[in-house]
C-alpha positions in Angstrom: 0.0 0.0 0.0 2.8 2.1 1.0 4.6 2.0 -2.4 1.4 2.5 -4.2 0.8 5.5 -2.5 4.4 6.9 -3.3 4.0 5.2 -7.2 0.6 7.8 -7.3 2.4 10.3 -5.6 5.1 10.7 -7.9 3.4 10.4 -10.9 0.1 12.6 -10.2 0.9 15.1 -12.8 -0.2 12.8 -15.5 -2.4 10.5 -13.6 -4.2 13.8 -13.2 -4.1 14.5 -16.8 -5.4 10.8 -17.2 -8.1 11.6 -15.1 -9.2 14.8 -17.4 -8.2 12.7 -20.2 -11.3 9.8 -19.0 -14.0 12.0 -18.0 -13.7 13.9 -21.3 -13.8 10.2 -23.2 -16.4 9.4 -21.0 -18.5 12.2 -21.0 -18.4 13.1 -25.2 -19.5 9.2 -26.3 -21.9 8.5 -23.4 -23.5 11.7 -22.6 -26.5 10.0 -21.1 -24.1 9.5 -18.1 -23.9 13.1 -17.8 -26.8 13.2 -15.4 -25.3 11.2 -13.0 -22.3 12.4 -13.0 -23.6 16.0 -12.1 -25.5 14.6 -9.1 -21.7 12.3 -8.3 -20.0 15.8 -8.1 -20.5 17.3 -4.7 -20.4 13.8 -2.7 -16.5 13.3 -4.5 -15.5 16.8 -3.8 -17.0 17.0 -0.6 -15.3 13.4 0.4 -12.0 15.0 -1.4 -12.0 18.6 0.9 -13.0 15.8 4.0 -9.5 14.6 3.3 -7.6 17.3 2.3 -8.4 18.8 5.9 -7.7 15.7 7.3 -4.0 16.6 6.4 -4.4 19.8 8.2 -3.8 19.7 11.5 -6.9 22.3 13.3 -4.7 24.3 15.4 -2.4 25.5 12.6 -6.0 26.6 11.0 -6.2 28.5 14.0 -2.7 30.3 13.9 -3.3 31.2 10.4 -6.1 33.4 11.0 -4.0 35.5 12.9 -1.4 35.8 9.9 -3.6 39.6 9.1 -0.7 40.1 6.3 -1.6 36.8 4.4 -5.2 37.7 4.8 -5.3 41.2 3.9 -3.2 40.3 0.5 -5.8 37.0 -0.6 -8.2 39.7 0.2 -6.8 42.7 -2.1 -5.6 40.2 -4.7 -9.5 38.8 -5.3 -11.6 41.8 -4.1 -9.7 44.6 -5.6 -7.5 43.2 -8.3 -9.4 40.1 -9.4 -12.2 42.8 -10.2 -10.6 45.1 -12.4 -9.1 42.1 -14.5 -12.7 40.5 -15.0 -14.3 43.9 -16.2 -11.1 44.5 -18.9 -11.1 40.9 -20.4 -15.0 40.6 -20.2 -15.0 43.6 -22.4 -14.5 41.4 -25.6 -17.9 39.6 -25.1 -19.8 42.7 -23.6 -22.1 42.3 -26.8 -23.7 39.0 -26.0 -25.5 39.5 -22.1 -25.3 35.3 -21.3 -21.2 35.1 -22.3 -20.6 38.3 -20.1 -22.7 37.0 -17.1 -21.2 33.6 -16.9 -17.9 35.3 -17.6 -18.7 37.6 -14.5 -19.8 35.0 -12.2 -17.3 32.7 -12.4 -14.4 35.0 -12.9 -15.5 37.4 -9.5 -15.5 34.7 -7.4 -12.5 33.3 -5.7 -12.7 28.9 -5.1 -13.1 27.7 -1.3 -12.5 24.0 -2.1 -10.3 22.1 -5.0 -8.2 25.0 -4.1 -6.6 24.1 -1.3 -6.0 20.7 -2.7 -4.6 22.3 -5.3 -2.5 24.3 -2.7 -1.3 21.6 -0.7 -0.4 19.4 -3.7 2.5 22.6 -4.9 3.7 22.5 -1.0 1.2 25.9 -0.9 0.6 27.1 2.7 -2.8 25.4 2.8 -3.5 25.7 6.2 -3.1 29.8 5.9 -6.1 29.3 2.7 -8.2 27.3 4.6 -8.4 30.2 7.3 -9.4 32.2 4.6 -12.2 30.5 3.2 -15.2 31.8 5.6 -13.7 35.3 4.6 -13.2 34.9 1.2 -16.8 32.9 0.9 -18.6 35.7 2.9 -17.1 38.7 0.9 -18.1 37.1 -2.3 -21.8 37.0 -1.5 -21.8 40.8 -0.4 -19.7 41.9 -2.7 -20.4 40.4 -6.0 -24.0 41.9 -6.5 -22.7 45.1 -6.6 -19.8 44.2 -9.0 -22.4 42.3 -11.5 -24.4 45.8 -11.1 -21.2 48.1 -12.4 -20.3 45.8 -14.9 -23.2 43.9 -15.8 -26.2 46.5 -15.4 -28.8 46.7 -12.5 -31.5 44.0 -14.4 -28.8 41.5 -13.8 -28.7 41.0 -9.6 -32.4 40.3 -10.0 -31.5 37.2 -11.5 -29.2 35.7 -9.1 -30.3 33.5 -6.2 -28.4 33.5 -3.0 -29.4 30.1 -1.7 -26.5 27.9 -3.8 -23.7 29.6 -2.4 -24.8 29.6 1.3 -25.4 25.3 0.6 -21.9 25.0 -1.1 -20.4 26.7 1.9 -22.5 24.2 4.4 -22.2 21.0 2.5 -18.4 21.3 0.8 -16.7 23.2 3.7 -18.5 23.9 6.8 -19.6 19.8 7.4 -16.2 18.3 5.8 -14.1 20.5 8.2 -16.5 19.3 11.2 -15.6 16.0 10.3 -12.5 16.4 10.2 -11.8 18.0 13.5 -14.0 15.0 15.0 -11.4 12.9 13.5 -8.4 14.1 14.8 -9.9 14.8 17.7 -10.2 10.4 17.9 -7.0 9.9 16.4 -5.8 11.6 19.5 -7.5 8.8 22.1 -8.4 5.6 19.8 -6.5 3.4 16.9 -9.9 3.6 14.9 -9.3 7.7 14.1 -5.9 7.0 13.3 -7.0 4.2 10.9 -9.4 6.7 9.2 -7.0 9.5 9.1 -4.3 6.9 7.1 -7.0 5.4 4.9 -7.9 8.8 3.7 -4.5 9.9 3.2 -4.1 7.2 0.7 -7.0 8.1 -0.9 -5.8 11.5 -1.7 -4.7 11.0 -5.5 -7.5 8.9 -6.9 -9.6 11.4 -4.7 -8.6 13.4 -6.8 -8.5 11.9 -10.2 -12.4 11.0 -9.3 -13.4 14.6 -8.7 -11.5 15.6 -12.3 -13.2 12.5 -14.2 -16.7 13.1 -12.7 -16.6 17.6 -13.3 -15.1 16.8 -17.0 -17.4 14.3 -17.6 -20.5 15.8 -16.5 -20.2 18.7 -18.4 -18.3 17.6 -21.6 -21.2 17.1 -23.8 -23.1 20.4 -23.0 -20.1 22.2 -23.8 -19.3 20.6 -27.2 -23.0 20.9 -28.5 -22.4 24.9 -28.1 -18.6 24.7 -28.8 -19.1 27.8 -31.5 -20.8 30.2 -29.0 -18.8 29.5 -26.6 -15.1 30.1 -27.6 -14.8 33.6 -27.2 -14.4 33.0 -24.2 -11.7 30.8 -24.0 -9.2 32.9 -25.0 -10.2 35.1 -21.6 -10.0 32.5 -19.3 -6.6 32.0 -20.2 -5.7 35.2 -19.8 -7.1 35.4 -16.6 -4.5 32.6 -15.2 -1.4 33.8 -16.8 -2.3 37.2 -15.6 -3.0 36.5 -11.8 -0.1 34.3 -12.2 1.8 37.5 -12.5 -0.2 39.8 -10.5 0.0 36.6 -7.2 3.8 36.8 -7.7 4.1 40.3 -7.9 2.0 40.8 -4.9 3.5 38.5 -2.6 6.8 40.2 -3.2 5.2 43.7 -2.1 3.7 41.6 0.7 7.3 40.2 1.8 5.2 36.6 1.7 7.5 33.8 2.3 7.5 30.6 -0.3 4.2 28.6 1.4 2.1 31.5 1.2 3.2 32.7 -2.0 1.8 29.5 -3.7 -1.7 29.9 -1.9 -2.0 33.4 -2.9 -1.1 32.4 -6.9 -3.5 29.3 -6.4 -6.6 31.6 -4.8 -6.0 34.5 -7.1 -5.8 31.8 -10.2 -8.7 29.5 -8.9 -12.0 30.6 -9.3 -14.9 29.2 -7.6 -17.2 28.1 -10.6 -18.5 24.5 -8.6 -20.3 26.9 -6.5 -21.4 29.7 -8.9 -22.8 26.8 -11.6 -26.1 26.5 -10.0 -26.1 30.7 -10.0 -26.2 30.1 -13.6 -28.6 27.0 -14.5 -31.1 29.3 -12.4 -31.2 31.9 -14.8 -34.0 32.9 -17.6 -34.1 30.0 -20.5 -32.4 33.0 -22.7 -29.7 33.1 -20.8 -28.9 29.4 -20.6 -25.2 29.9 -22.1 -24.7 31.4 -18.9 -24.0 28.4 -17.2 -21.8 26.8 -20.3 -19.9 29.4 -20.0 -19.2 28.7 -16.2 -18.7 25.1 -17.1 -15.7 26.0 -20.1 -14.0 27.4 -17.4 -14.0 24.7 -15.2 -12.8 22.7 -18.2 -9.6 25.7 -19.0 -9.0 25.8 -15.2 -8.5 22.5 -14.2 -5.8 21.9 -16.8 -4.2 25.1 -15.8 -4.2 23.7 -12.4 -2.5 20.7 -13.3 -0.1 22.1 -15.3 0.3 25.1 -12.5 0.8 22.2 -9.7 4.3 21.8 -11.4 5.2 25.2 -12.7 4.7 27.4 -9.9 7.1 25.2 -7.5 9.4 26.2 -9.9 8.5 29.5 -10.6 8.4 30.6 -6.2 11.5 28.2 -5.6 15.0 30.0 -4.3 13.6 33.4 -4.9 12.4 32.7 -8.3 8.9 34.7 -7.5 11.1 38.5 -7.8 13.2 37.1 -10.6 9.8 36.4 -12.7 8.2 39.4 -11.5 11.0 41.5 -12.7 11.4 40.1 -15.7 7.9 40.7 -16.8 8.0 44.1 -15.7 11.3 44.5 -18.1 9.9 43.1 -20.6 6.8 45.2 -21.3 7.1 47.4 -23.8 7.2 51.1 -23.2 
């Protein structure tokens, strides 16, 4: 079991990619599977986040709440820089209202959940994201009305429910982190938490690779039937990651972050939280039912960003690397 685990571990990168690789299979020649593997995707994540917390022992959550400078700068990165970004590259599909509404959602809205898997899995300070997700959640609900308003126009906040992003927060963060401190808190007394803790630990990887096979798969065939209206905005989503590569490492530098908390910031500012906002979108009028194909494309662009980011920015925040990069991008604009 043990070498298993390391086998997985070494080689996640492209088991990862195999994972993508399945659900996308999968999903475009059985699309009839689609269904179920919508309803598959909150249990699996859920069960994933259970895990990943598992690996995080409760009382450093607790120190890093107290780490204000890590806080303030995941909160200035997605609340004040993330914003501007959205409204420039959402510009280019500001003629057609259901592109620039599920641009907006998902692109306004930093992740609370593969995240810090994500973060942990690039030796990210994870612990220091995880005490920002109630902040980060609760900011997102009062504050992204009022950006859909300035960018989007006032008759768009009318169609947005509240309800799915208070259940995400219950059901994919509040219960698995309950369960998780009720697990360590066994492990300290009896075998049978330790046993859990260890089983789950093992399970990380094809945790993982399940979560990326089920989102893909799920949504692969919806995408591709609309694959013509939806690819201007491709192109922006990819923006969007190289640039808040760029603007995580500059900022950490300005912050003084050290290495750990340098990766979380890239990974929140990169990660977007479009799990949660999806329901947002399938809620809306009939007309604007690209809406929520355009939240599910970026799922699709994301996650292999995330894969292939998982391996670059190691290498990009390693031995000082972070200022080098930053530098040379600023050098290298043109005047």
């Amino acid at each position: 079991m043990v070498g298993l685990m390391q086998w997985m571990e070494r080689r996640q990168i492209a088991l990862y990619l195999a994972a993508i690789l399945l659900g996308g299979v999968v999903g475009w020649l059985a699309p009839t599977v689609a269904p179920g593997l919508a309803l598959s995707i909150n249990p699996v994540l859920g069960l994933l986040l259970f895990a990943t917390f598992l690996g995080v022992p409760m009382i450093q959550i607790g120190r890093a709440f107290l780490d204000i400078r890590f806080l303030g700068t995941v909160v200035a990165v997605n609340f004040v820089v993330v914003p501007v970004v959205a409204f420039g590259l959402s510009r280019f599909v500001a003629g057609d209202r259901a592109l620039l509404l599920g641009a907006l959602l998902v692109l306004l809205t930093p992740c609370v959940d593969y995240v810090i898997v994500f973060t942990g899995l690039a030796g990210g300070a994870r612990d220091r994201l995880l005490a920002a997700t109630p902040l980060l959640m609760l900011l997102q609900i009062v504050l992204l009305p009022g950006y859909l308003l300035l960018f989007a126009g006032p008759d768009t906040v009318s169609m947005i429910a509240i309800e799915p992003f208070l259940q995400a927060f219950l059901g994919l963060i509040v219960i698995p982190l309950l369960a998780a401190a009720t697990v360590q808190w066994v492990c300290r007394r009896h075998r049978f938490g330790r046993a859990i803790e260890a089983v789950m630990q093992a399970l990380m990887v094809p945790l993982m690779m399940t979560t990326l096979t089920v989102v893909i798969g799920s949504q692969i065939a919806a995408v591709g039937t609309q694959v013509v209206s939806l690819l201007p905005v491709v192109p922006l989503y990819i923006a969007f990651l190289l640039i808040m590569v760029v603007v995580g490492l500059t900022a950490s530098r300005l912050a003084h972050l050290d290495v750990p908390a340098t990766r979380a910031l890239v990974f929140s500012g990169s990660t977007r939280n479009s799990l949660v906002v999806l329901p947002l979108a399938l809620a809306l009028p009939e007309t604007l039912s690209l809406a929520a194909l355009a939240v599910v494309t970026q799922t699709l662009v994301e996650l292999v960003g995330m894969v292939v980011l998982v391996r670059l920015v190691p290498r990009l925040t390693g031995q000082g690397r972070a200022a080098h990069v930053c530098s040379t991008f600023i050098a290298s604009r043109p005047t």
